[in-house]
Predicted model as a PDB file, atoms N, CA, C, CB and O in Angstrom, pLDDT in the B-factor column:
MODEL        1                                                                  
ATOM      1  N   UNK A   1      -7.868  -6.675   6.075  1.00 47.00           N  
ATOM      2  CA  UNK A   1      -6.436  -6.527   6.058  1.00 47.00           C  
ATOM      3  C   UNK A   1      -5.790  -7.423   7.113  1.00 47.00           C  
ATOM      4  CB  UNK A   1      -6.055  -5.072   6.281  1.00 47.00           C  
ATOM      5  O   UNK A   1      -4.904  -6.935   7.815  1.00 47.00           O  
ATOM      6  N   UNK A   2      -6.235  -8.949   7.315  1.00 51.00           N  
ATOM      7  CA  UNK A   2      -5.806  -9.476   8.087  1.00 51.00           C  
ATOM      8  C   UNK A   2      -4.199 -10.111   8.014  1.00 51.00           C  
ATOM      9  CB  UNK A   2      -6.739 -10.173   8.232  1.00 51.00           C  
ATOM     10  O   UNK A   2      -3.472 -10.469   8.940  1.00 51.00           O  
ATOM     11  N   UNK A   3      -4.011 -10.104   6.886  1.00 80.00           N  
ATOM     12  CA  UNK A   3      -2.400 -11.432   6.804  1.00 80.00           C  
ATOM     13  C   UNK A   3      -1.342  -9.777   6.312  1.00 80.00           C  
ATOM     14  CB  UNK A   3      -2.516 -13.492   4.651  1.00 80.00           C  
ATOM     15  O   UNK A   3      -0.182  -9.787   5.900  1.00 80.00           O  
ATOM     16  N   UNK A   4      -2.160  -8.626   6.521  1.00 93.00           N  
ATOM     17  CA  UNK A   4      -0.355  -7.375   6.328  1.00 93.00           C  
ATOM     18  C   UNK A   4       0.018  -6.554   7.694  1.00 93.00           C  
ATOM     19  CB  UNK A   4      -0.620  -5.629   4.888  1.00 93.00           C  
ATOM     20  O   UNK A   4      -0.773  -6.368   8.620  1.00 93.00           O  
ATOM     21  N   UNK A   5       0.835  -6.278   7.663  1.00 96.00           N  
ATOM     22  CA  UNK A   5       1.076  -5.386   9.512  1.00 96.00           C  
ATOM     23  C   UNK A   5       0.006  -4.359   9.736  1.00 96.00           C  
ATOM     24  CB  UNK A   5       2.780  -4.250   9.742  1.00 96.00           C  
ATOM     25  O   UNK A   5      -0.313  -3.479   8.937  1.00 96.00           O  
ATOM     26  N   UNK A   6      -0.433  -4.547  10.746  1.00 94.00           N  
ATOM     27  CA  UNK A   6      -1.173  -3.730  11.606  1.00 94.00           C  
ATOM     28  C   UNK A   6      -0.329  -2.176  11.732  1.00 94.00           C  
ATOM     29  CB  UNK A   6      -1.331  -4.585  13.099  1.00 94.00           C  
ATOM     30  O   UNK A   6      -0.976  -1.137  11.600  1.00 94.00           O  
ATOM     31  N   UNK A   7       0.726  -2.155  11.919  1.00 97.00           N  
ATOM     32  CA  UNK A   7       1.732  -1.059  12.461  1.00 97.00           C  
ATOM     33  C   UNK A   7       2.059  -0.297  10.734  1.00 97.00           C  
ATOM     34  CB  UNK A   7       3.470  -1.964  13.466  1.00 97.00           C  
ATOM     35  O   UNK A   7       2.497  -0.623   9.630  1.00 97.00           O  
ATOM     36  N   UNK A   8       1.379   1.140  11.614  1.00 97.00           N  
ATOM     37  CA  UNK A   8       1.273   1.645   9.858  1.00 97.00           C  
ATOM     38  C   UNK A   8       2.704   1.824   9.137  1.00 97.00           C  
ATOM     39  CB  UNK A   8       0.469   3.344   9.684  1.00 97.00           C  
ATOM     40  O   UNK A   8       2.739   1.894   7.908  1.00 97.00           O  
ATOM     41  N   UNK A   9       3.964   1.903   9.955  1.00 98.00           N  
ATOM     42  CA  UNK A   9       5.273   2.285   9.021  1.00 98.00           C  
ATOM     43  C   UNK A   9       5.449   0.702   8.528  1.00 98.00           C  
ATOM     44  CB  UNK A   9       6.892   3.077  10.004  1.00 98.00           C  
ATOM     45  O   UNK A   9       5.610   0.509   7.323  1.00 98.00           O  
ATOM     46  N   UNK A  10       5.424  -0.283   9.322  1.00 98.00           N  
ATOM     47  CA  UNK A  10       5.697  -1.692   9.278  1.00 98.00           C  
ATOM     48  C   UNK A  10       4.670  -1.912   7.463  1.00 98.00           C  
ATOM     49  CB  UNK A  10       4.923  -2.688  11.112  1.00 98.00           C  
ATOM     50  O   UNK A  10       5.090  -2.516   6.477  1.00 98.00           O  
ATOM     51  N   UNK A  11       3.253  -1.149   7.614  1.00 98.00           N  
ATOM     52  CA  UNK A  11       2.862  -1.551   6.606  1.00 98.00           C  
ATOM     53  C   UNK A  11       3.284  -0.522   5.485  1.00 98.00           C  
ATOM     54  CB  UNK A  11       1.545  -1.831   6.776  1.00 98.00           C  
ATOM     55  O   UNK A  11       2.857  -1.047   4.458  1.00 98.00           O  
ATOM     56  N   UNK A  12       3.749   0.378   5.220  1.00 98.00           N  
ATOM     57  CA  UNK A  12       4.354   0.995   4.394  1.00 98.00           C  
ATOM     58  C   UNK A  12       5.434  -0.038   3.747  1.00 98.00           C  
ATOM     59  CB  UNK A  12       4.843   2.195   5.028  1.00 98.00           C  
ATOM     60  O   UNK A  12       5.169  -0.786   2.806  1.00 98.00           O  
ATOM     61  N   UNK A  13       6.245   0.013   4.168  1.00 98.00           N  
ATOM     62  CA  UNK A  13       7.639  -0.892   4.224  1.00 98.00           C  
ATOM     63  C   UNK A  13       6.821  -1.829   3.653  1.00 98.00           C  
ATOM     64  CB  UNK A  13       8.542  -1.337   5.757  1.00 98.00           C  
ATOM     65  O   UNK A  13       6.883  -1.585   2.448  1.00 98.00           O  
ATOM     66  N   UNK A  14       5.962  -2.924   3.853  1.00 97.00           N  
ATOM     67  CA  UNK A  14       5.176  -3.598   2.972  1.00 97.00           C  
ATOM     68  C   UNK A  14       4.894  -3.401   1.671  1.00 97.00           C  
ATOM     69  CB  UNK A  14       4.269  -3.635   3.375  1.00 97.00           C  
ATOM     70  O   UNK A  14       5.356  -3.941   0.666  1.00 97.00           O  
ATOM     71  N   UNK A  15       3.840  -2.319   1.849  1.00 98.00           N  
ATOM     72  CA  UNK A  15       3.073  -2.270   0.481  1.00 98.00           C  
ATOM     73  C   UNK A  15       4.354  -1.787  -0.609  1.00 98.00           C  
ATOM     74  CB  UNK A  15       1.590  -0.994   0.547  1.00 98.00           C  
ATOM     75  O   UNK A  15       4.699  -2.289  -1.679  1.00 98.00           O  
ATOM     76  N   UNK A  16       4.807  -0.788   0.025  1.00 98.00           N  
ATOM     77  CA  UNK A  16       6.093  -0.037  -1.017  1.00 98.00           C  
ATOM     78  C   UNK A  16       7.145  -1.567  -1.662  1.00 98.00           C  
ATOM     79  CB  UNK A  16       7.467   1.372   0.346  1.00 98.00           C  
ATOM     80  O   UNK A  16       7.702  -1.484  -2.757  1.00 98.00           O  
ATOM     81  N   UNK A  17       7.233  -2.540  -1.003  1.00 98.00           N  
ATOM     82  CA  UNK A  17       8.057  -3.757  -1.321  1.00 98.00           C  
ATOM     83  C   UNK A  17       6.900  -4.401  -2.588  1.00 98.00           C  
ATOM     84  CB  UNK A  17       8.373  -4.922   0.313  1.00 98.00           C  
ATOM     85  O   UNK A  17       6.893  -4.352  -3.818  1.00 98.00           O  
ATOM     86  N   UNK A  18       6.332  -4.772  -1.944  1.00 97.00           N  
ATOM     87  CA  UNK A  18       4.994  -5.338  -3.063  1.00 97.00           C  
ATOM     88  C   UNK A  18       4.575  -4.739  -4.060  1.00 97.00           C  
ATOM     89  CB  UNK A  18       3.740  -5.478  -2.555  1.00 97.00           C  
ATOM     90  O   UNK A  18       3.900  -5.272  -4.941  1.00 97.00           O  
ATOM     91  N   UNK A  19       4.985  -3.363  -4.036  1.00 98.00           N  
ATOM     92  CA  UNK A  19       4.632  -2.516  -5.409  1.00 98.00           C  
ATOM     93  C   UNK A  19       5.730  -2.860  -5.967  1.00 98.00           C  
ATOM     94  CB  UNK A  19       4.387  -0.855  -5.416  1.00 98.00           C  
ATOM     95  O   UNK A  19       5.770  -3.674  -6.890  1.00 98.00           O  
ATOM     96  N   UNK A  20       6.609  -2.360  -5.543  1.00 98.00           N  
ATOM     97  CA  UNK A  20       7.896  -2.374  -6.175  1.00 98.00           C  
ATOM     98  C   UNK A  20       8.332  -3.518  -6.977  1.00 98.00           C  
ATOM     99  CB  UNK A  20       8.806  -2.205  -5.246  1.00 98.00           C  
ATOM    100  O   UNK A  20       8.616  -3.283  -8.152  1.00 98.00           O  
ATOM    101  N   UNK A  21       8.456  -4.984  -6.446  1.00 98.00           N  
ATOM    102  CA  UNK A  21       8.641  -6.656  -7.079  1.00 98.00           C  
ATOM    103  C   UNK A  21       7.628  -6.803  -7.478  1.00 98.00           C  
ATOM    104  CB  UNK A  21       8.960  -7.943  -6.221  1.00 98.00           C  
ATOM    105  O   UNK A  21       7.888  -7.553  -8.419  1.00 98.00           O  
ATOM    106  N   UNK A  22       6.375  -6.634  -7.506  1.00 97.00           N  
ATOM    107  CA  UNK A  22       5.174  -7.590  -7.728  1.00 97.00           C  
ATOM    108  C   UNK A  22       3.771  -7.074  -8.654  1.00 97.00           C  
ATOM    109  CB  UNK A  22       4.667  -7.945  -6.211  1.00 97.00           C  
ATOM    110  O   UNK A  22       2.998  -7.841  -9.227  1.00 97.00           O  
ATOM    111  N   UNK A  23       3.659  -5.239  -8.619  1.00 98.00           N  
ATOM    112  CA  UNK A  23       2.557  -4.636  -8.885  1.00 98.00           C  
ATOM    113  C   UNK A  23       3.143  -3.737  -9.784  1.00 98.00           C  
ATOM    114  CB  UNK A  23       1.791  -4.111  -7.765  1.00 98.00           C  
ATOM    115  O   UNK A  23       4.257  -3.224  -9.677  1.00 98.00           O  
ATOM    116  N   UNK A  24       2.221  -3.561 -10.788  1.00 98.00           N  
ATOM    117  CA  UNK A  24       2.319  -2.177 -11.422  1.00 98.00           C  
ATOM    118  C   UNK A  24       1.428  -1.519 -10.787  1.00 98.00           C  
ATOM    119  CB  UNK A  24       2.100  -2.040 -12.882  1.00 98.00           C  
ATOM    120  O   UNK A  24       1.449  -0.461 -11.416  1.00 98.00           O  
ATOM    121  N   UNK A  25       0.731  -1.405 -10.060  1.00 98.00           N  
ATOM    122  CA  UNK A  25      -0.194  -0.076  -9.663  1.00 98.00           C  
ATOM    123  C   UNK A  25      -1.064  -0.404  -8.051  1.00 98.00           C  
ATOM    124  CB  UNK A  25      -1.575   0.189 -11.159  1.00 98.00           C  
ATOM    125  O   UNK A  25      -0.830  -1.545  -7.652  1.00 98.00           O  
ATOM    126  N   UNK A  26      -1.686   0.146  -7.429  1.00 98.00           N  
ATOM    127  CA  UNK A  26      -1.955   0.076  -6.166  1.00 98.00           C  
ATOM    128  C   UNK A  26      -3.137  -0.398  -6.310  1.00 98.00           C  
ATOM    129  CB  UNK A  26      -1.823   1.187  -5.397  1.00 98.00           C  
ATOM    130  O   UNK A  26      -3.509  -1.067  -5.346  1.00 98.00           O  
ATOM    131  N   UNK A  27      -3.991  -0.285  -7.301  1.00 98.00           N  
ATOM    132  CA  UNK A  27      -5.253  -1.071  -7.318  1.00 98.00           C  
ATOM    133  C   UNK A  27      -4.969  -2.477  -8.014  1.00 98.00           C  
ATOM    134  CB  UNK A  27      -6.429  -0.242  -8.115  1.00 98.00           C  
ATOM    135  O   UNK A  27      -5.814  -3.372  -8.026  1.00 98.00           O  
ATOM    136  N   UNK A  28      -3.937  -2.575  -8.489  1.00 98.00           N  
ATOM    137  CA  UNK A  28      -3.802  -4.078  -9.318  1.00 98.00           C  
ATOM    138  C   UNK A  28      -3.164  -5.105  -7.118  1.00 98.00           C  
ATOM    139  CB  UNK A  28      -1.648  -3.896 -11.457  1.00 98.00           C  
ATOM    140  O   UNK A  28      -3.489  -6.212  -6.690  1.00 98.00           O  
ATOM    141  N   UNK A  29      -2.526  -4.324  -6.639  1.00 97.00           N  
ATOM    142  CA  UNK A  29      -1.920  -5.042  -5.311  1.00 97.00           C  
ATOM    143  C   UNK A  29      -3.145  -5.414  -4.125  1.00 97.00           C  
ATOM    144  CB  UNK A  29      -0.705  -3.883  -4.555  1.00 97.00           C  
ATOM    145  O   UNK A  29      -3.209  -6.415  -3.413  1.00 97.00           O  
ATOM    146  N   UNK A  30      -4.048  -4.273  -4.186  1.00 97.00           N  
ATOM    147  CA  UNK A  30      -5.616  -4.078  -3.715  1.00 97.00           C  
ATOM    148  C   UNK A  30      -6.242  -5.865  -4.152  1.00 97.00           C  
ATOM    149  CB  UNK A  30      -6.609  -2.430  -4.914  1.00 97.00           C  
ATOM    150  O   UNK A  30      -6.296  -6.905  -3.497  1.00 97.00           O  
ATOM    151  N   UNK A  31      -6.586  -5.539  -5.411  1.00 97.00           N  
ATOM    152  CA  UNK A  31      -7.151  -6.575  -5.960  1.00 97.00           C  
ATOM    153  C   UNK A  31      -6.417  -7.810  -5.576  1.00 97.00           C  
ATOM    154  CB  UNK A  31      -7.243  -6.387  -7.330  1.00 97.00           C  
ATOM    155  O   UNK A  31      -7.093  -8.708  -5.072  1.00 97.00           O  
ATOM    156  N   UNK A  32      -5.285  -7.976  -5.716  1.00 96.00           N  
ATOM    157  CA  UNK A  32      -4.521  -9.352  -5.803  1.00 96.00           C  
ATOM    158  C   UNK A  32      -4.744  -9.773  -4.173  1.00 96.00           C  
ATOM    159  CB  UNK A  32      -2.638  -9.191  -6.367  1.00 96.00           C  
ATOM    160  O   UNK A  32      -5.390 -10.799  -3.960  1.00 96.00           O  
ATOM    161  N   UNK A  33      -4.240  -9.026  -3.057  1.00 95.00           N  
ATOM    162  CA  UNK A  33      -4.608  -9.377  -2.124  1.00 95.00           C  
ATOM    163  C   UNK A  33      -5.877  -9.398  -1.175  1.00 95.00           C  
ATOM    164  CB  UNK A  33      -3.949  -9.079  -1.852  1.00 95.00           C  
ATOM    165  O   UNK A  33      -6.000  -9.985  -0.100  1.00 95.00           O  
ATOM    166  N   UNK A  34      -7.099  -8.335  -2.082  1.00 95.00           N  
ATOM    167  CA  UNK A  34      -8.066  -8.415  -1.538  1.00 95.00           C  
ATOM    168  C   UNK A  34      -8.171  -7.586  -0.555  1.00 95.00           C  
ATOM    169  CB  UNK A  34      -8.250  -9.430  -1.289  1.00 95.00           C  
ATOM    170  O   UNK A  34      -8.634  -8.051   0.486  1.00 95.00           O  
ATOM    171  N   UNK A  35      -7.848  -6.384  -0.576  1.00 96.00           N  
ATOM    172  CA  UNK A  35      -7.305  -5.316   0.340  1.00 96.00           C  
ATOM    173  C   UNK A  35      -8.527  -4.224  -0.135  1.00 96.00           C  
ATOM    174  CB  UNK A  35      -5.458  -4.798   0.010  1.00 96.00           C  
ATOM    175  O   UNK A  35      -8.608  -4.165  -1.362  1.00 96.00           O  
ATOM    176  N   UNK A  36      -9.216  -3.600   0.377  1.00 97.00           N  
ATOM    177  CA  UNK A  36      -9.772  -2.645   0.531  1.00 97.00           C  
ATOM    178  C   UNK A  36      -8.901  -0.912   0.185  1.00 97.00           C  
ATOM    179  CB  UNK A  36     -10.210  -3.005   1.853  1.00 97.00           C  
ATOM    180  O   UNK A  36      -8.631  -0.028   0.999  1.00 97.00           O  
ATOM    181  N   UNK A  37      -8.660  -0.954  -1.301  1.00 97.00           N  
ATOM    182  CA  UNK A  37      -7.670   0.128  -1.725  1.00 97.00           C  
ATOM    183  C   UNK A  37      -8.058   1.636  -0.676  1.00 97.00           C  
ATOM    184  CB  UNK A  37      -7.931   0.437  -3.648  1.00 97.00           C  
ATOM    185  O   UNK A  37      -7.212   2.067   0.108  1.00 97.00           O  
ATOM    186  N   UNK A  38      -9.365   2.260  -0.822  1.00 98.00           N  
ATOM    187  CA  UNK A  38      -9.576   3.425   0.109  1.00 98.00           C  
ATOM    188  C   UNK A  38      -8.579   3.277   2.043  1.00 98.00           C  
ATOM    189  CB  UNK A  38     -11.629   3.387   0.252  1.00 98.00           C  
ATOM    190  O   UNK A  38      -7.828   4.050   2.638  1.00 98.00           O  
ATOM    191  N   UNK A  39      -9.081   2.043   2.342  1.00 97.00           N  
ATOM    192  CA  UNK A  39      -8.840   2.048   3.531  1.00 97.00           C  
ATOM    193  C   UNK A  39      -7.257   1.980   4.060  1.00 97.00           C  
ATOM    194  CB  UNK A  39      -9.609   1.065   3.934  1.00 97.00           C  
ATOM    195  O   UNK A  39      -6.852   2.355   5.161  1.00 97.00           O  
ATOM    196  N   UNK A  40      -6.360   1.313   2.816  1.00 97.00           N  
ATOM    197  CA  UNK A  40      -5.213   0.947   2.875  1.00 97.00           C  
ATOM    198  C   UNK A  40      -4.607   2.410   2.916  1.00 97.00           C  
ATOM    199  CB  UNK A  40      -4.830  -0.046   1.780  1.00 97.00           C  
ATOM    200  O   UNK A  40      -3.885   2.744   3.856  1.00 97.00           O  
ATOM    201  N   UNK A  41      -4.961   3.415   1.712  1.00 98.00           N  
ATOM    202  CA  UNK A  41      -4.551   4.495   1.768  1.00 98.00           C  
ATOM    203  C   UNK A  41      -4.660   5.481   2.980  1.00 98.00           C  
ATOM    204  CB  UNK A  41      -4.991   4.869   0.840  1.00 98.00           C  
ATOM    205  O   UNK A  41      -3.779   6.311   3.203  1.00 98.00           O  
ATOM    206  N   UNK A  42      -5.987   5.326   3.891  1.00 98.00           N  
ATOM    207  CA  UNK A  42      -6.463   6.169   4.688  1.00 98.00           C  
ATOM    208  C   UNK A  42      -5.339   5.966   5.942  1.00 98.00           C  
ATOM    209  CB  UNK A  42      -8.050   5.887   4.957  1.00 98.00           C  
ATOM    210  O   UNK A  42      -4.923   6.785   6.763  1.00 98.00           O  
ATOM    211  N   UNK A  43      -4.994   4.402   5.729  1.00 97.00           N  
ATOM    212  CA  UNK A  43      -3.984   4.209   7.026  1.00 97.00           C  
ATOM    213  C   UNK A  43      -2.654   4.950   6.720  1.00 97.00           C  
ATOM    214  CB  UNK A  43      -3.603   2.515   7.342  1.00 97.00           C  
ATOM    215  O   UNK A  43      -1.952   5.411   7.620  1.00 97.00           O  
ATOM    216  N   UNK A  44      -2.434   5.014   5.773  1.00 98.00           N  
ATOM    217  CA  UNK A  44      -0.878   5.441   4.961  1.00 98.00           C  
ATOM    218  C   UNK A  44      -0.773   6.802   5.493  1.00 98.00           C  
ATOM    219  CB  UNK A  44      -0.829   5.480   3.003  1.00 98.00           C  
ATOM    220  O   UNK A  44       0.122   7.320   6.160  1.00 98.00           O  
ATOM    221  N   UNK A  45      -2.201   7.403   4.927  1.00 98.00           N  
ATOM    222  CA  UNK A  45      -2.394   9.428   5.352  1.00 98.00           C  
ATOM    223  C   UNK A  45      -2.173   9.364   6.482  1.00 98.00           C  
ATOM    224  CB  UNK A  45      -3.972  10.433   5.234  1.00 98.00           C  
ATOM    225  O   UNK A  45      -1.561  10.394   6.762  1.00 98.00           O  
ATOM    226  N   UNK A  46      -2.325   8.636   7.532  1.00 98.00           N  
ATOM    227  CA  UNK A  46      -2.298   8.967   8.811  1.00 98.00           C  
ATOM    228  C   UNK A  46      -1.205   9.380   9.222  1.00 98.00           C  
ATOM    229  CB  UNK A  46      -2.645   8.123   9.519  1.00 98.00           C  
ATOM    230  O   UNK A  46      -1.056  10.246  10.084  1.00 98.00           O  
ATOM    231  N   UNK A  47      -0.252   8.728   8.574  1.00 98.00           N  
ATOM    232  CA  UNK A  47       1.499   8.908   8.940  1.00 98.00           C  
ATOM    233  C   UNK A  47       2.096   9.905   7.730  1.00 98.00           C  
ATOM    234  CB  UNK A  47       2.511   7.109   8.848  1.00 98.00           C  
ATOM    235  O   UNK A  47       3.319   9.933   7.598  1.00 98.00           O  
ATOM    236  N   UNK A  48       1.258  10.729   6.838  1.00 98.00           N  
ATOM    237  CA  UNK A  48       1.653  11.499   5.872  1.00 98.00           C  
ATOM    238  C   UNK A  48       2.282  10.607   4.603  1.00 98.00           C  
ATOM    239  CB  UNK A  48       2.608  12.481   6.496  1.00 98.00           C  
ATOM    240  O   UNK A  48       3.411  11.024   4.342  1.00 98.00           O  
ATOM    241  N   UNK A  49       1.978   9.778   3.960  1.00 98.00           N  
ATOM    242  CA  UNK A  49       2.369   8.811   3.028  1.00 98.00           C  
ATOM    243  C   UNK A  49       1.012   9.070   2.498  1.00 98.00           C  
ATOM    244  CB  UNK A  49       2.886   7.265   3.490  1.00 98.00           C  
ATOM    245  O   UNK A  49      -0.027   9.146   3.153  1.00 98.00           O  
ATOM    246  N   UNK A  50       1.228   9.243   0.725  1.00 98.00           N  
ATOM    247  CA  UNK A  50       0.433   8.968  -0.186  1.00 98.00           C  
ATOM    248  C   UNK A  50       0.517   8.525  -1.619  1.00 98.00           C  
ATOM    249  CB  UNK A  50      -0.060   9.760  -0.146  1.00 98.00           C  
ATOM    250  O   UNK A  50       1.326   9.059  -2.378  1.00 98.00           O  
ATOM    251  N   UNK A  51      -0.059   7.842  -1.902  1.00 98.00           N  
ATOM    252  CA  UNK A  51       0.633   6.925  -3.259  1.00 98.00           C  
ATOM    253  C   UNK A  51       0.672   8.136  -4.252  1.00 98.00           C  
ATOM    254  CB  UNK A  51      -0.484   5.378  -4.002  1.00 98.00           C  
ATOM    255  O   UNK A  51      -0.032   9.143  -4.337  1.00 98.00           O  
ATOM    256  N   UNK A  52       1.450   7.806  -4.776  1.00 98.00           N  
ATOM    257  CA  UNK A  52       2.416   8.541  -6.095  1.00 98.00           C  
ATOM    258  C   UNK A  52       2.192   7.477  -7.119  1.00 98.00           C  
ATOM    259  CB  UNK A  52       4.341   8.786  -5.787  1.00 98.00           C  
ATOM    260  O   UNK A  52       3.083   6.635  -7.003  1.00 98.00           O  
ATOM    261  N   UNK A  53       1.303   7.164  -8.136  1.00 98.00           N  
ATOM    262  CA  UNK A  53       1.108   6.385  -9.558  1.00 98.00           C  
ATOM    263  C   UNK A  53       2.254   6.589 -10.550  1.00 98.00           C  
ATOM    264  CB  UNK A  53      -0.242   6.895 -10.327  1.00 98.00           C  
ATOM    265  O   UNK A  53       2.759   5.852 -11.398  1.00 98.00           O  
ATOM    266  N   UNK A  54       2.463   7.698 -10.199  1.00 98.00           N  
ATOM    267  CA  UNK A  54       3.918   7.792 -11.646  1.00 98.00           C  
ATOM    268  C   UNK A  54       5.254   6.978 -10.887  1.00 98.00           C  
ATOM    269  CB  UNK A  54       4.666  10.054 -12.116  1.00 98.00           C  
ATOM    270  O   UNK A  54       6.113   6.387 -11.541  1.00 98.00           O  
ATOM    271  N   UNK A  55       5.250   7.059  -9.579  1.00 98.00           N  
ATOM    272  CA  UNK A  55       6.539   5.912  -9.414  1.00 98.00           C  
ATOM    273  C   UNK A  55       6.281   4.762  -8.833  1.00 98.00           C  
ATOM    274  CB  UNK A  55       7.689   6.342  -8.598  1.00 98.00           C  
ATOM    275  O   UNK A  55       7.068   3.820  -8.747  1.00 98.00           O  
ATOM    276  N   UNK A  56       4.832   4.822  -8.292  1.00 98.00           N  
ATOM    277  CA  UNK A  56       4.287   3.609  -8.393  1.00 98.00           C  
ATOM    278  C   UNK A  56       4.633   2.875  -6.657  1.00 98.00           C  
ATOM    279  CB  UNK A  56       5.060   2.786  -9.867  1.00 98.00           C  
ATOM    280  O   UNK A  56       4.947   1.716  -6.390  1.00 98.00           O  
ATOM    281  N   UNK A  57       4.444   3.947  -5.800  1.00 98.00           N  
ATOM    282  CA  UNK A  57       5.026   4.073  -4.230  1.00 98.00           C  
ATOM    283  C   UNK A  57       4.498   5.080  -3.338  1.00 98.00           C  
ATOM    284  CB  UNK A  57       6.497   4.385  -4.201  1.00 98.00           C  
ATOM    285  O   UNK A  57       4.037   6.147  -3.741  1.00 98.00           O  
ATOM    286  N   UNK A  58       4.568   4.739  -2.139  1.00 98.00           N  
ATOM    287  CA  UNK A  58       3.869   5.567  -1.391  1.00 98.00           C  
ATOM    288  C   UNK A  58       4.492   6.559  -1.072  1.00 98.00           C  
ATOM    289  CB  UNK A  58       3.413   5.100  -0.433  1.00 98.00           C  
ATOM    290  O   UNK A  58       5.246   6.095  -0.216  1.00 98.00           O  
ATOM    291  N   UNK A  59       4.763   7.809  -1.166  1.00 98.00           N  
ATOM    292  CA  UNK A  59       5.939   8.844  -0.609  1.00 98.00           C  
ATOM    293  C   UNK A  59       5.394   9.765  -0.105  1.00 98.00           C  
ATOM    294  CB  UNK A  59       6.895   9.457  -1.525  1.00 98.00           C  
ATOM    295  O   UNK A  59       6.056  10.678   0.389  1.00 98.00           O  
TER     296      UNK A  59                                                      
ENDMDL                                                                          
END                                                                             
């Protein structure tokens, strides 16, 4: 996860942008950037954020 923010709200605010313009789903954004989907999420839980597939965002 070197080229997305380190700072887990900073990376929220990320991924939630990149889903939103760019991804239909969190493993298609995983894949595209080469992101380790488990680990991305594990950082998200930390701050109580967890992806939601039906809107396609972390809430």
């Amino acid at each position: 996860m070197a080229a997305i923010p380190k700072d887990p709200f900073m990376l929220l605010s990320y991924v939630n942008t990149q889903l939103r313009d760019f991804y239909t789903s969190l493993e298609a954004l995983c894949r595209a950037l080469e992101l380790d989907q488990r680990e991305l999420e594990n950082k998200l839980e930390g701050i109580d954020y967890h992806y939601n597939p039906e809107r396609n965002q972390f809430v």
